[in-house]
C-alpha positions, 0 to 999 in steps of 0.5 A, a space after each residue: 704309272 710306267 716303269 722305266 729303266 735308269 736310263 730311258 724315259 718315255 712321254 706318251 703323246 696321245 694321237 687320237 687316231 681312230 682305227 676301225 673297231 666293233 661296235 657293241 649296243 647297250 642301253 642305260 638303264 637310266 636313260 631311254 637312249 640304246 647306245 651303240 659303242 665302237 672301240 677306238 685304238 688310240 696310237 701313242 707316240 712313245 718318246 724315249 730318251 737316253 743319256 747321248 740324247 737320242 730321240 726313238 720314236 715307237 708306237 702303241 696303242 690304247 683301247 678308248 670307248 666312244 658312243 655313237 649318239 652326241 647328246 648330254 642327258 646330264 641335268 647339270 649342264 645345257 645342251 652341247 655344241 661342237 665346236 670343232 668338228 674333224 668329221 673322224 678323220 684328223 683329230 683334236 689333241 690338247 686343246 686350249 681355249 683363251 681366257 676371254 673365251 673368243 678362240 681355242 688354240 690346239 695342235 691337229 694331228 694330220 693323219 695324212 701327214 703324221 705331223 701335229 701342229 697347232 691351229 687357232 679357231 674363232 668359237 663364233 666363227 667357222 675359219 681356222 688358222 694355222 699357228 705352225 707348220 712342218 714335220 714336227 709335234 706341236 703340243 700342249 698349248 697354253 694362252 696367255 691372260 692378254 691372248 697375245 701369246 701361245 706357248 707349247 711344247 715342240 720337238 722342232 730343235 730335236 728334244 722336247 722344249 717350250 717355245 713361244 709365239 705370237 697369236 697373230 704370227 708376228 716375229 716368228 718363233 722364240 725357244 723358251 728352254 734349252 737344256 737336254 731335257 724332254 719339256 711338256 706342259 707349259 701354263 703361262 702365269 696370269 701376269 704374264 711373268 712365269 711358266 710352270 711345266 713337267 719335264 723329263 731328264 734321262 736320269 729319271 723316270 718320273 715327270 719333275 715340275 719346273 717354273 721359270 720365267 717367260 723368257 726361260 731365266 731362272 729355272 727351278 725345279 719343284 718336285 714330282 708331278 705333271 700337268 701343272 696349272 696356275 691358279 687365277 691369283 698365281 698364288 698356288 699351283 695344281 698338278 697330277 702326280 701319284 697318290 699311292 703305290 698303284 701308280 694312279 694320278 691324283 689331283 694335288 696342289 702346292 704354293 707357288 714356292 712348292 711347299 704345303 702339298 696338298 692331295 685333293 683326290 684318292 684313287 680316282 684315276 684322273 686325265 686332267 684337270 683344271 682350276 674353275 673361276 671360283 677356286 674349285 677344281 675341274 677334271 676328266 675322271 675315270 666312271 667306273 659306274 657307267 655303262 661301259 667304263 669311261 671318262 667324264 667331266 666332274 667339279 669337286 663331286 658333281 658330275 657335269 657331263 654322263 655322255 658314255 664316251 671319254 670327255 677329257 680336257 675341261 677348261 672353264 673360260 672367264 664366262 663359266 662356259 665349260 669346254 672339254 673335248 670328247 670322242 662321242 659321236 666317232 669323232 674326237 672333236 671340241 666340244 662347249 657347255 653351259 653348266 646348271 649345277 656347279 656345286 
């Protein structure tokens, strides 16, 4: 975790833009691929944010391994189909696949432009559709259980908040929250009636999880934590926050009303993660034991996915089809599989 000062704070937004690395050959020694890696240097925009409200934007950059070769060699899934392709040049960032499993929602970043907004793409169709536009960082969509509504995080009235809209673009766009904090994250409860989100305020320097209403009412603050997800009953909610004092985010849950918090990880240094259809809980950890460290995808402690690239963001439609996004192949794009093995 980052140590900040009393009166800053930073959320780092993950623009997945490629720049030009080495490229390095090894082979796994259970597989008869010889993998080629490149190094991608991943540009994070750092947004700080102090007490007069100012908004800074800074950059950094992070080093991500990537395979040249596409292939899934794991016996616990089938094999894999893109289902975005960005070609290495714009990229995929926070993808959400809808609940019934017929569109992903996710915000493109436009190398080209700087912008992030969010775009809407058929799995069976090859058309895509534009959801927002402008100068602006459209993030962290969420669709709702009817796939009626898209709720995400822009920065479109200056700080961070959580807006709202219409899958088929009808009415425009409605802001959700309004206060001066930085809000992130937003998972739209099953029935449709609340959200839960990770939010900044330039007094503290650790996410905090919030709920409210859809229509951005009752505001309530939960404890520390970031990336909340609603289970399927809406009964409890799962999140990452630090496990201990190295600052490494594991997976917890708590109830609804934010009591009886429960770590479920230790150490394992997870990306993301999610709830599967049947209770269990689906994330991007850290393989310290690869041929090269990365990230993949793992359902309690079955590993699903062995590609030696970063595979992050898995989601499980209402079919059990798994979709998570990868920068295998050079290019970070969005990626579907059907597992075998999910015990």
């Amino acid at each position: 975790m980052m140590k900040m000062g009393t009166y800053f704070f930073s959320l780092i937004l993950l623009i997945s833009f490629m720049l030009p690395g080495c490229v390095s050959t090894k082979k796994d020694i259970n597989s008869k691929i010889v993998y080629k890696f490149k190094t991608l240097n991943i540009p994070m925009i750092i947004e700080m944010l102090s007490e007069d409200q100012r908004t800074q934007e800074s950059y950094k950059t992070y080093k991500s391994i990537a395979a040249d070769q596409v292939i899934e060699e794991s016996p616990n899934v089938q094999s894999v189909t893109r289902v975005i392709d960005m070609g290495g040049k714009d990229h995929v960032l926070y993808p959400q696949i809808s609940p019934d499993g017929s569109f992903v929602v996710y915000s493109k970043y436009e190398k080209k432009t700087g912008r992030m907004n969010l775009w809407k793409k058929n799995i069976n169709g090859a058309g895509k559709t534009r959801l927002t536009n402008g100068k602006y960082f459209d993030i962290y969509p969420t669709v709702s259980d009817d796939s009626k509504y898209v709720f995400f995080s822009s920065n479109r009235a200056g700080n961070f908040n959580i807006w709202r809209i219409k899958i088929n673009g009808a009415g425009g766009l409605r802001r959700v929250t309004s206060h001066r904090n930085n809000d992130y994250a937003p998972d739209i409860s099953n029935d449709g009636k609340l959200l839960v989100f990770h939010s900044y305020s330039p007094f503290d320097s650790q996410p905090q999880i919030w709920t409210c209403t859809s229509e951005g009412t009752a505001l309530t603050q939960m404890r520390i934590g970031k990336r909340p997800k609603w289970s399927h009953d809406d009964n409890h909610i799962l999140y990452l926050a630090p496990g201990n004092e190295d600052g490494i985010y594991d997976i917890w849950t708590m109830t609804k009303e934010g009591t009886c918090t429960t770590q479920l990880s230790s150490g394992i240094n997870v990306k993301s993660a999610s709830w599967s259809p049947d209770g269990r809980i689906l994330y991007s950890g850290k393989n310290e034991n690869a041929i090269k460290p990365n990230y993949d995808i793992w359902i309690g402690k079955t590993q699903l996915t062995t590609n030696p690239s970063d595979d992050n963001f898995p989601m499980f439609d209402k079919k059990k089809r798994l979709f998570f996004r990868s920068n295998r192949g050079f290019s970070v794009d969005y990626w579907m599989t059907d597992p075998i093995v999910t015990d």
